[in-house]
Each structure stands twice: as C-alpha cells, then as structure tokens.
N, C-alpha and C positions, 0 to 999 in steps of 0.2 A: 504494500500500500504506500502511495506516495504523499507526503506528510506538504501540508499548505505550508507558503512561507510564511508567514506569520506564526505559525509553532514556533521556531528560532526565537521572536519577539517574545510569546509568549514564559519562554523558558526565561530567558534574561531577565522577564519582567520579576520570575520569580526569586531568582538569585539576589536581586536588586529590592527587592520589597521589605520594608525597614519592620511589620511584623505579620505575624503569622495567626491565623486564625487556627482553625479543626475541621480537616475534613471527617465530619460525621459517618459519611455512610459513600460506597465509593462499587460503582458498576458498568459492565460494561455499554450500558447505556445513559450511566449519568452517576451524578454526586452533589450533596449536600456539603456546604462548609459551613459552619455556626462561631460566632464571639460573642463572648459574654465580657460587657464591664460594668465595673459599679460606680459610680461618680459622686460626688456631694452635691447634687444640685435636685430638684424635684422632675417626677417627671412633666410638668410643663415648661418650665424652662427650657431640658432637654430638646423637647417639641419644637419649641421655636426655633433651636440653632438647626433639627433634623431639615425641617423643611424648607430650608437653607441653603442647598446644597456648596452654593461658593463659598461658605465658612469652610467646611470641613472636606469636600471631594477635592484629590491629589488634580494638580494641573499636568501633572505626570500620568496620567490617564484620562484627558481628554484629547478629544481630536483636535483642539487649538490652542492648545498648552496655553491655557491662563483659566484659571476656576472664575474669574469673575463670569462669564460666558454661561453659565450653569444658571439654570431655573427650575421649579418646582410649584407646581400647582397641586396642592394639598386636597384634591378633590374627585372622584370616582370618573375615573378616562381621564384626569390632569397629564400633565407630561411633563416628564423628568429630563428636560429639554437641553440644550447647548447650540449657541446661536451666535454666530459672529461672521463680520461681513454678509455675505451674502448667501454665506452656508449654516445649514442647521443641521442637526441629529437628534433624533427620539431614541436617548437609550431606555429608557421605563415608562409605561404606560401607568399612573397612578388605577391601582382596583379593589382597596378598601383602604379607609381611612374613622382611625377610632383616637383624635386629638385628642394626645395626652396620653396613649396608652398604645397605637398600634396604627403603622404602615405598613403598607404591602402594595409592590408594584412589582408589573409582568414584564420582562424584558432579557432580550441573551446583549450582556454588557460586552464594549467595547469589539475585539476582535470576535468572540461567539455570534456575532449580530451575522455575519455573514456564509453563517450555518444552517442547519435548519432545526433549530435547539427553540429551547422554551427555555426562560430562565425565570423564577419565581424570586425574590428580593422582601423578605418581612426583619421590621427593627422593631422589636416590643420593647417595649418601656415600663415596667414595673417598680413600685416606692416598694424601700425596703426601709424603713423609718424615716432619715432625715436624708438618706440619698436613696440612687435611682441605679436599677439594673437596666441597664443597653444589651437586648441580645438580636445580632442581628443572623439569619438564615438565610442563607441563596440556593436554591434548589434549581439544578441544573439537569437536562432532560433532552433526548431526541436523536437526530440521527447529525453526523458529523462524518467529515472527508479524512479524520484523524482518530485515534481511539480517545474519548474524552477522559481515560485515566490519566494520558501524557499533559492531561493544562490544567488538572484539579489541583495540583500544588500551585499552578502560578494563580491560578483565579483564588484560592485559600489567603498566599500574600494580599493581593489585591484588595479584597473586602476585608480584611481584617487591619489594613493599612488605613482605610479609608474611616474603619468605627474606630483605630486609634484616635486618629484624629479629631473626629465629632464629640470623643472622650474627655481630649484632650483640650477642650475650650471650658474644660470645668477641672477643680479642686478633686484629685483621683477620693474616694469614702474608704475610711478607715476601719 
C-alpha cells in the first residue's frame, strides 16, 4: 500500500508535538484519543476561553499559520471555521452544545479532512469543587489510503497539544 504524502507530515507532527494525550482505544478502522485536565477556574469560564478557538488552537496547525484566523460559533451546525484572505476551511461542524458543560463537533481535522474519515471532537467540562475537569475525546473512524494506526500517535500529540493549551490560560487545581 502506498502511504499519502502527508503521513511524513503527519509523523513529524508527532515527534514535534510538545504533549501527549491517550490513545484510548486503537483499530484497524479507527481510534479514540482522550485528555483529561483539571484547572482552577469554573466550568464557565472554561466555556468562554473553549469557544474561542484563537486563544488556545496551535497556529502550528492551521492552514494559515496564525490562530487569530480561527472562529467558532457555539451553536448546533456552527462552524469551527479558519478564514483568511480569501480562503477559508470548515474543520468542525458544531453538533451539540450544552454551555458550560459540553461541546461536540463532527469533523476529520486538518490532514484527515482529505480522507474519507468521520472525526467526532467532545470537550466536557465538569466542576470538581472550586476547579474544573477538561476532558477532551476525538473519535476517529472510516476508510483511509493509509492504515489509521500509522497517524493515531500524531493526531494523540495534536489534541492533546491543543487542551494543553486551553489549560493552560488558567491556574493548573491542586
């Protein structure tokens, strides 16, 4: 089987990816990766920086390397959008939304987009007294020109790179 070139990318991206999520569950037609963080902040604070994307999404993973370009519309078909000049990309489709407690958007990110994958995307948000658990799930699925065991560790980096950072605009909870 002859491997896209963007697997190479993809590999590098993994090598290069400053943290590491958990791939959960891992098959020959897909895989789950899951992060869990706890922060000091509530979960509607949280909320507000999630649907934010240019706060916390790497500009190291977008197609026009600068996060401000990133949008979010917190609402059922919203879109998890990136728009600059005169080009745009839908990486996630918003398809529930429970502010304050739960995101979920449908979408295969970045290089998967040109697959023919389903990617599922959920960040719950749960108070755990005076801070807030982040756990976010990508549920990855379908048919690909590569075996999707080869880009589970980079896609693993990737989302867990990215809930660092959405962590990471609050005081880590003790």
């Amino acid at each position: 089987m002859r491997l896209p070139r963007l697997l190479p990318l993809l590999v590098m991206i993994a090598a290069t990816a400053p943290a590491r999520a958990e791939i959960s569950e891992q098959s020959e037609s897909g895989f789950t990766v899951s992060f869990k963080q706890r922060v000091a902040a509530t979960p509607d604070q949280v909320w507000a920086a999630l649907v934010q994307p240019s706060r916390w999404w790497s500009k190291d993973h977008s197609w026009s390397n600068d996060a401000k370009n990133f949008s979010l519309d917190p609402q059922a078909g919203g879109c998890f959008c990136e728009r600059w000049g005169g080009n745009s990309v839908e990486h996630a489709r918003v398809i529930f939304v429970k502010p304050g407690a739960q995101l979920r958007l449908s979408g295969a990110l970045g290089p998967l987009q040109g697959e023919a994958l389903t990617g599922v995307l959920t960040f719950s948000l749960k108070a755990d007294g005076k801070a807030t658990i982040i756990t976010a799930d990508y549920v990855v699925g379908g048919h690909a020109r590569f075996p999707l065991k080869d880009v589970a560790s980079a896609v693993d980096g990737v989302i867990g790179a990215q809930v660092k950072t959405l962590a990471g605009l609050f005081p880590p909870a003790g």
